[in-house]
C-alpha positions in Angstrom: 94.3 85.1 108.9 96.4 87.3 107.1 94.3 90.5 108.0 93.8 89.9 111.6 97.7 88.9 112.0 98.5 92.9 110.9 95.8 93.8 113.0 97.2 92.4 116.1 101.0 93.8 114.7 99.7 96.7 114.8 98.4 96.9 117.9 101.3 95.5 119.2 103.6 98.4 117.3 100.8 101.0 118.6 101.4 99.6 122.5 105.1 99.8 121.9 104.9 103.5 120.4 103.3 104.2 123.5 106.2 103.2 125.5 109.2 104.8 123.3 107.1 108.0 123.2 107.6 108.1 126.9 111.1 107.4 127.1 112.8 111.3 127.5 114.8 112.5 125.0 116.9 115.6 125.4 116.6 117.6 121.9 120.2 118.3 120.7 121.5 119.5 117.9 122.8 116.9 114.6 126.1 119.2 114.5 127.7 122.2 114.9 127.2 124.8 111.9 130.6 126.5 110.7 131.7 129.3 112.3 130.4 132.6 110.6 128.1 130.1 108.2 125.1 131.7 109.2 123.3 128.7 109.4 121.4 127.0 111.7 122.1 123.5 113.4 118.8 120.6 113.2 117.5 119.7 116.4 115.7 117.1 117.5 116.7 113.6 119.6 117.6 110.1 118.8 114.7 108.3 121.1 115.2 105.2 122.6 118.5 103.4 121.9 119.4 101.4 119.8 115.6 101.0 117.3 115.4 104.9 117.7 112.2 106.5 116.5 111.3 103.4 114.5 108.3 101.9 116.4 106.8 105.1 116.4 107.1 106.1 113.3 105.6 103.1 112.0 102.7 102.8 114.1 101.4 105.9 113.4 103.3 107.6 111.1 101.1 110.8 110.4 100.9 111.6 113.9 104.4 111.0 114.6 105.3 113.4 111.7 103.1 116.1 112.7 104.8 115.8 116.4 107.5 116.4 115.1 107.3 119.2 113.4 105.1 120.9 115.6 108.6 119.9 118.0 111.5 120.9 115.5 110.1 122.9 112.7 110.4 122.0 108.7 114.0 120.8 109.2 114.8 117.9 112.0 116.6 114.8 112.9 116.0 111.6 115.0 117.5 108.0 115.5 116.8 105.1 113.3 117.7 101.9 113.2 121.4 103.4 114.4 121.2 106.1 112.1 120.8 110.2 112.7 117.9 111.0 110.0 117.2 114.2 109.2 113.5 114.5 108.5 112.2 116.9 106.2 108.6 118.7 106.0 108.0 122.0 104.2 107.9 122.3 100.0 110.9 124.6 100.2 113.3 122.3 102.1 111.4 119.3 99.8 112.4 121.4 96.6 116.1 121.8 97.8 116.5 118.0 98.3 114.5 116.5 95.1 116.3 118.9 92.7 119.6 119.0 94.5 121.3 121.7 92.3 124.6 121.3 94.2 124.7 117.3 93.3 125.8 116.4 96.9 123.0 113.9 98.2 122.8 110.6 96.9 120.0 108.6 95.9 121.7 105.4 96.2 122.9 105.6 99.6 120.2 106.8 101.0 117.8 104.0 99.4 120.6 101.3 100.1 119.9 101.8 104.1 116.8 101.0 103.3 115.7 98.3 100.9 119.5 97.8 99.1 119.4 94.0 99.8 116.5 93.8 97.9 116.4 96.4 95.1 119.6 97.4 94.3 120.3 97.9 90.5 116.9 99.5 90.3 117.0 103.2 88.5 115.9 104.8 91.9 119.3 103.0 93.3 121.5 105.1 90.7 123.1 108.1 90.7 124.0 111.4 88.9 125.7 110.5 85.4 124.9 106.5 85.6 121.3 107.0 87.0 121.0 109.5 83.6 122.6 106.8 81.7 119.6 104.1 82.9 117.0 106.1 82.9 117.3 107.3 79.0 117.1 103.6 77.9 114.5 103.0 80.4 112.6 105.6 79.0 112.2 103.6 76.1 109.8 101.2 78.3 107.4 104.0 79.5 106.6 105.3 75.7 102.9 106.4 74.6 102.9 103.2 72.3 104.4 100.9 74.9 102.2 102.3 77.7 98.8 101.8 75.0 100.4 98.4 75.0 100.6 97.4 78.6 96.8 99.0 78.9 95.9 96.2 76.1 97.3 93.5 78.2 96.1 95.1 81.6 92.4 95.6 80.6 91.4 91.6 80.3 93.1 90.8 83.4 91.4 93.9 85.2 88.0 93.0 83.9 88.6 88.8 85.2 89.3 90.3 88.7 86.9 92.9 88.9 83.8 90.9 87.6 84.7 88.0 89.7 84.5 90.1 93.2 81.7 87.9 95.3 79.6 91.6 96.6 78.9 91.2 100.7 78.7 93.4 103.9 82.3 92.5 104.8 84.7 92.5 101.7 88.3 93.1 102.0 89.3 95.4 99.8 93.0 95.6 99.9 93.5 91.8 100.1 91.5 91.5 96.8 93.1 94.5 94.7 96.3 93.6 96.0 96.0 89.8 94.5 94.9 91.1 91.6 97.7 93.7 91.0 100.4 90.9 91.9 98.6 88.9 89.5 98.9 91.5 86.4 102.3 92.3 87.6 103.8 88.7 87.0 101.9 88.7 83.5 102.3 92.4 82.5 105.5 93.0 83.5 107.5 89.5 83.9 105.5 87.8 81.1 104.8 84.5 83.3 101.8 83.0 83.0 99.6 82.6 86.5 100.4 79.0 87.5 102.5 77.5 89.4 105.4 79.8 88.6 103.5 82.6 88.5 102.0 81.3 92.3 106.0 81.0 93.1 107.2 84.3 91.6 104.4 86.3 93.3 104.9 84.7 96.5 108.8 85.8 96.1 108.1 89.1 94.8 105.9 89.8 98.3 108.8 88.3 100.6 111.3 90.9 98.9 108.9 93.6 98.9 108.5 92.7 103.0 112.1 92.1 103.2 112.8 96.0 103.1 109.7 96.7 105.8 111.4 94.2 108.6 111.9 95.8 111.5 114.3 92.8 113.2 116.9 93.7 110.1 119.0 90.4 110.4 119.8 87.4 108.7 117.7 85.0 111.0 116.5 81.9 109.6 112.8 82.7 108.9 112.6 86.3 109.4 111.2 89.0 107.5 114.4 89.7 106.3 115.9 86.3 105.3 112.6 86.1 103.1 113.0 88.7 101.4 116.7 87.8 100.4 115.4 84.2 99.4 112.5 86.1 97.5 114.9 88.3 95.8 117.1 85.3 94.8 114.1 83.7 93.3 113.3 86.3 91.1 117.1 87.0 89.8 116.8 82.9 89.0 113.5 83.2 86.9 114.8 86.0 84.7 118.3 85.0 84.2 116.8 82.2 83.3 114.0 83.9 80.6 116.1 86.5 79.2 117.5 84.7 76.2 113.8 83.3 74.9 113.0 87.4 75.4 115.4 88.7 73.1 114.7 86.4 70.7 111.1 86.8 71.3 109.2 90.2 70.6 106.6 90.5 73.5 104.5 93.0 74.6 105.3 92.8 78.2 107.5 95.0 80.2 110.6 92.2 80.6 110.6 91.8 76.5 110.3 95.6 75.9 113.4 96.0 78.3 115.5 93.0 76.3 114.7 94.9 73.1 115.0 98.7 74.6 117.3 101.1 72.9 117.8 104.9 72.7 118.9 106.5 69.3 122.5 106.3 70.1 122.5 102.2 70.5 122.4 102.6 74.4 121.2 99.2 75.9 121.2 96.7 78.9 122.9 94.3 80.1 121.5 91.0 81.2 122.5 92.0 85.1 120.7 95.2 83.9 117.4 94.0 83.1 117.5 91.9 85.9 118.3 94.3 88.5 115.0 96.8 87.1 112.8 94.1 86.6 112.5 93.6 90.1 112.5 97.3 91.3 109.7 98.2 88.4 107.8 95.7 90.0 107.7 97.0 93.0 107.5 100.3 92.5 104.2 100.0 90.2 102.3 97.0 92.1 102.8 98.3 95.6 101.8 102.2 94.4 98.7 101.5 92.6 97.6 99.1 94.9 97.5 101.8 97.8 96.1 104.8 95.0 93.3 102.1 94.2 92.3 101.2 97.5 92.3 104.7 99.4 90.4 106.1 96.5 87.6 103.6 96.8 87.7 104.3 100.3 87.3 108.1 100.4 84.7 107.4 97.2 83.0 105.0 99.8 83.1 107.7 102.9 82.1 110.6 100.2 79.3 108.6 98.5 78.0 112.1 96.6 81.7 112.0 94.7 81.0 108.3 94.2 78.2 108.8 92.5 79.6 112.2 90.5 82.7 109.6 89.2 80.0 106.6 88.3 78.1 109.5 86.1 81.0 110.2 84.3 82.3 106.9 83.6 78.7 106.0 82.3 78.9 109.0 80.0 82.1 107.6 78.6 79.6 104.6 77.7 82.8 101.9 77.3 82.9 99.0 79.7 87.2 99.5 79.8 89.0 102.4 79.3 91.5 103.2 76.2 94.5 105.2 76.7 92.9 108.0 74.6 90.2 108.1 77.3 92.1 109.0 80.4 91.9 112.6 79.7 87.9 112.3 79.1 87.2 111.5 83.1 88.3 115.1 84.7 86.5 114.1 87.9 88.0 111.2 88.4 91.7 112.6 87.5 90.2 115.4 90.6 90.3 112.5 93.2 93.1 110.5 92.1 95.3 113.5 92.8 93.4 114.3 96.0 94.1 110.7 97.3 97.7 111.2 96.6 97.9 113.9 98.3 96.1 112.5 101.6 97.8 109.2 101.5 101.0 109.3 99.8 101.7 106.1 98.4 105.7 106.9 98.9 105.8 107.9 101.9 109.4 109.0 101.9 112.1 110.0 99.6 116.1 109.2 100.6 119.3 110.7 100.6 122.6 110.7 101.8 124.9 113.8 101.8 127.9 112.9 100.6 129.4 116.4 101.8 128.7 119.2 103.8 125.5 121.2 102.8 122.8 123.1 103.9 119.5 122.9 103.1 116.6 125.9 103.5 119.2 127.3 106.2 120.1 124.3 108.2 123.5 122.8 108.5 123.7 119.5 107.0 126.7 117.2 107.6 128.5 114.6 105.6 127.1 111.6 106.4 123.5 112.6 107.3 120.8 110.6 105.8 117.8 112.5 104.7 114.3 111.6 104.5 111.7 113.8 102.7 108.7 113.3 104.1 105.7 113.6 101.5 102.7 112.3 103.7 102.7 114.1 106.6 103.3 117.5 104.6 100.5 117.2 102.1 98.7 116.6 105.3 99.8 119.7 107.2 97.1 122.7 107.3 99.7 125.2 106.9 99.8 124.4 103.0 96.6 122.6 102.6 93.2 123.7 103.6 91.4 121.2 105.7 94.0 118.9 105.0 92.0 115.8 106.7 89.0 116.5 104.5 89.0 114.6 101.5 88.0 117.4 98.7 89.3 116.8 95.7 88.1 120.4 93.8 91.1 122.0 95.9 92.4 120.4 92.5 90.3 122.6 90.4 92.1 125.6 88.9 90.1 127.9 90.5 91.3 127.3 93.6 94.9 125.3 92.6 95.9 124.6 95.8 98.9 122.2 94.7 100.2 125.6 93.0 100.9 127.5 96.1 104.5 125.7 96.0 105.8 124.0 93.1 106.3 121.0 95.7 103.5 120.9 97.8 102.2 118.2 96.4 104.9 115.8 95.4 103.9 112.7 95.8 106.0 111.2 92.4 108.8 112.8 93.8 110.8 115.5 91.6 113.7 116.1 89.7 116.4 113.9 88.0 114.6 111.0 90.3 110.7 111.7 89.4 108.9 108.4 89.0 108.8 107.4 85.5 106.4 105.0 85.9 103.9 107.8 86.9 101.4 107.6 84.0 101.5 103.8 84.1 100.1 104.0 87.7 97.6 106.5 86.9 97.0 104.1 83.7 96.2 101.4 86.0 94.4 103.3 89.1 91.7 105.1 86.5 90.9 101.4 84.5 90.6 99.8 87.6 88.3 102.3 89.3 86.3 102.7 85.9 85.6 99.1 85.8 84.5 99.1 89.4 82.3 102.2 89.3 80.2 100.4 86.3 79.8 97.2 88.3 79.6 98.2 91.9 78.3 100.3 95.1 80.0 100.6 98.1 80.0 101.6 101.5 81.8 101.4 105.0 80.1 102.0 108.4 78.9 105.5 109.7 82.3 106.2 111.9 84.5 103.7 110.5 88.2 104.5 109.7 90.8 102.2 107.6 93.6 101.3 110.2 96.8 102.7 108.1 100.1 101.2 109.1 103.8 102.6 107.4 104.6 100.7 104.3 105.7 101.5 100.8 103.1 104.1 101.7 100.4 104.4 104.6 98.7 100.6 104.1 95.2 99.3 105.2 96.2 97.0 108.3 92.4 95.6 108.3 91.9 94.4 104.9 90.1 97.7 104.5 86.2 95.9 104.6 83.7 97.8 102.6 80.2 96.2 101.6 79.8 96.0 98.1 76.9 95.3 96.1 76.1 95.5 92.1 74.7 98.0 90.7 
C-alpha cells in the first residue's frame, strides 16, 4: 500500500510539474549589485506564485536542476515556498559557500526554513562559535573505539535482517532496508529495545523525518506536518524521560555515549542538549545510509559484472561480517560506494542564509537570501564528470581521480566547519550491510527498468525499488 501510494504521489507531483513548468516566468534579477562592485546580479524567476518552483523541483529534481543551469548558469535564484533561493551548481561557487571564509551565511537559518520544527538543536542547526562548541563534545561520540563499538552492536542486528530476506522476482528493496535501518537506529542509537516502544518511537521518528518533506507546510490536523510535530514531541518525551537511567548507566549505544561524553577541558551536555542531537543524529545517519545502501544495490544489480567483482572480494575477506579493521581491505567496494554518492547524493542540498551582503564566485548576494548548494545535480553535470549518468565507479581510481579535478566536485558529506561527522559511521554501516548481502544473495532488475527517484533527504526510490533476489 505504502509503495503504490508514492507511486501515485508521484505521478501526481510529475502531472503538476508539468503544469508549473508552463506557467511563464520572466527571468529577473535577485537584486541590484552595488555600484562600481563589479559584480554580477543572479537571475533567474520565482515560478508560479505562491508554491514557487517547489512541485518541480520535487518531482524531478535532477532534471529540474540541470534546466536550470543550462537557464542561469552556476549561480541562480527561484521562488520557494515564499522564499527567493539562490541555487548553487559549480565546485567553485560550492567551495565558497561550505567554507564561508567571511563567516556571513548561516547554517541555522537556512536549515530552520526547512526542517527547524523538527530538528532544531541538532549540530547542523548551530552556528559559528556555538556550533564549534557542540561539535567538539560530539566528537567524542564518533571516536575509532566508539565507532568499533556501534559496528559490535550493528553487526547482529544486520545479520537478523539480512538472512531473514524471503528471495522472489518482486522484492522491495527500500521498504526492507529501510525497516531494518529504523530498527538498528532505535537500538543503536536510542538504546530501546524493538517492542512496543521501539514500534512507537520508530513510527515517531518517520512522522518527524516526513514532517520536514510536507509540502502543505501548516498545522492541519492530520497533515504531514502536524505529524511530524507530534513525532518530534514523542521522541523529546522518551528521552527526557531515559536520560537519568543513561548517566547512571554505561552503555554502548549512541544516547549513553552522549550522557557520558566529554572533551579534555570538562565540556559536556545538557539534558535539552542530548535531547535536541539525539533526534537529528538519527536522522541524519538512518535516512543517509538507507539511500547509499539501496542505490548501491541497485547500480550493482544494473552492472551485474561489478556485482560479481564486489562478491569476489568480500569472499576473499573469508568473514561472514565485517570488523572495523576490515573496511579498508574491500577497495572495490569503497570504488562504488563513492561512485553512488556521487550519482545519487543522499543530501541533496546544503543551506544557508546570508546574514549580510556578500558575493559569491562573482555574483551579488543580498542579506536575506537563502542559499541552497545543490550537490546532486552537480556531481551529475558532464561538465565535471565524464559520462556522468554511467555508473563507473574506477573514475574513482587514482589513475584517473576524477573527484580531484576540484576539491569540491564531489561533495556529497558536505565541507567545512559543517562536514558530516557521522561520515564514517555511514560508510560503517553501507559496506557491512552490502558485505553481508553480497555473501547471501544475487540480484537483478528487468532489462530497461529504472528506480522512480523522488526529492527527499536525498533522491528516494518511489516504487519500493523491486529487484529479484535469489541465494547464492
Amino acid at each position: 500500500m505504502a509503495v503504490r501510494k508514492a507511486v501515485v504521489n508521484h505521478r501526481i507531483q510529475c502531472r503538476a510539474a508539468g503544469v508549473l513548468q508552463r506557467y511563464p516566468s520572466v527571468p529577473r534579477a535577485l537584486a541590484t549589485p552595488p555600484p562600481g562592485s563589479g559584480l554580477k546580479p543572479v537571475m533567474g524567476d520565482y515560478g508560479p506564485p505562491g508554491i514557487g518552483h517547489v512541485v518541480s523541483s520535487l518531482a524531478d529534481p535532477l532534471a529540474f536542476g540541470r534546466e536550470r543551469m543550462r537557464r542561469y548558469g552556476p549561480v541562480q535564484w527561484m521562488g520557494v515556498f515564499g522564499r527567493q533561493v539562490v541555487g548553487i551548481g559549480s565546485p567553485a561557487a560550492v567551495e565558497e559557500v561550505l567554507l564561508d571564509r567571511k563567516h556571513v551565511l548561516s547554517a541555522q537559518q537556512g536549515w530552520e526554513f526547512l526542517i527547524g520544527p523538527f530538528f532544531r538543536g541538532g549540530l547542523l542547526l548551530r552556528d559559528f562559535d556555538d556550533h564549534a562548541y557542540h561539535r567538539r563534545i560530539l566528537q567524542q561520540a564518533f571516536t575509532r573505539p566508539r565507532l568499533i563499538g556501534y559496528l559490535n552492536l550493528t553487526t547482529p542486528r544486520i545479520v537478523r535482517g539480512v538472512d531473514s530476506w524471503l528471495p522472489g522476482p518482486d522484492f522491495p528493496l527500500y521498504d526492507h532496508v529501510k525497516r531494518m535501518l529504523l530498527e538498528q537506529a532505535t537500538v543503536v542509537f536510542a538504546g530501546a529495545e524493538l517492542g512496543p516502544e521501539g514500534t512507537r518511537l520508530a513510527r515517531a521518528f518517520e512522522d518527524a523525518v516526513h514532517g520536514g518533506k510536507a509540502i502543505i507546510r501548516t498545522n492541519m490536523p492530520g497533515g504531514v506536518w502536524n505529524r511530524g510535530l507530534r513525532g518530534r514531541r514523542v521522541l523529546e518525551d522518551y528521552f527526557r524521560r531515559e536520560l537519568s537511567a543513561k548517566r547512571a548507566g554505561a552503555g554502548e549505544d549512541l544516547f549513553s555515549v552522549l550522557c557520558h561524553a566529554e572533551t579534555e577541558d570538562g565540556e559536556s551536555f545538557t539534558d535539552a542538549d542530548i535531547v535536541d542531537h539525539m533526534i537529528f543524529v538519527m536522522m541524519a545517519a538512518h535516512d543517509t545510509s538507507t539511500l547509499a545502501i539501496c542505490m548501491l544495490a541497485y547500480e550493482l544489480a544494473r552492472n551485474p559484472e561489478w556485482q560479481e567483482r564486489l562478491r569476489e572480494e568480500s569472499q576473499e575477506l573469508g568473514k561472514p561480517t565485517l570488523d572495523y579493521a576490515d573496511l579498508d581491505r574491500l577497495p572495490s567496494m569503497e570504488l562504488a560506494f563513492r561512485e553512488t554518492l556521487r550519482m545519487y547524493a543522499p543530501v541533496g542540498q546544503m543551506v544557508r542564509e546570508a546574514l549580510e551582503d556578500t558575493d559569491i564566485a562573482g555574483y551579488f548576494i543580498p542579506k536575506g537570501a537563502l542559499i541552497m548548494v545543490g550537490p546532486y545535480s552537480m556531481m551529475r553535470n558532464a561538465e565535471y564528470w565524464h559520462d556522468p549518468d554511467v555508473f563507473d565507479p574506477e573514475r574513482f581510481d587514482p589513475a584517473r581521480a576524477e573527484d580531484k579535478s576540484h576539491r569540491f566536485a564531489w561533495p556529497p558529506f558536505g565541507g567545512g566547519a559543517h562536514k558530516c561527522i557521522g561520515r564514517y559511521f555511514g560508510g560503517m554501516t553501507v559496506k557491512a550491510t552490502m558485505h553481508r548481502m553480497l555473501l547471501n544473495y544475487r540480484w537483478s532488475v528487468p532489462d530497461g527498468y529504472e528506480v522512480t527517484l523522488v526529492a527527499g533527504t536525498g533522491p528516494s526510490p518511489a516504487d519500493g525499488l523491486p529487484i529479484r533476489l535469489s541465494r547464492l
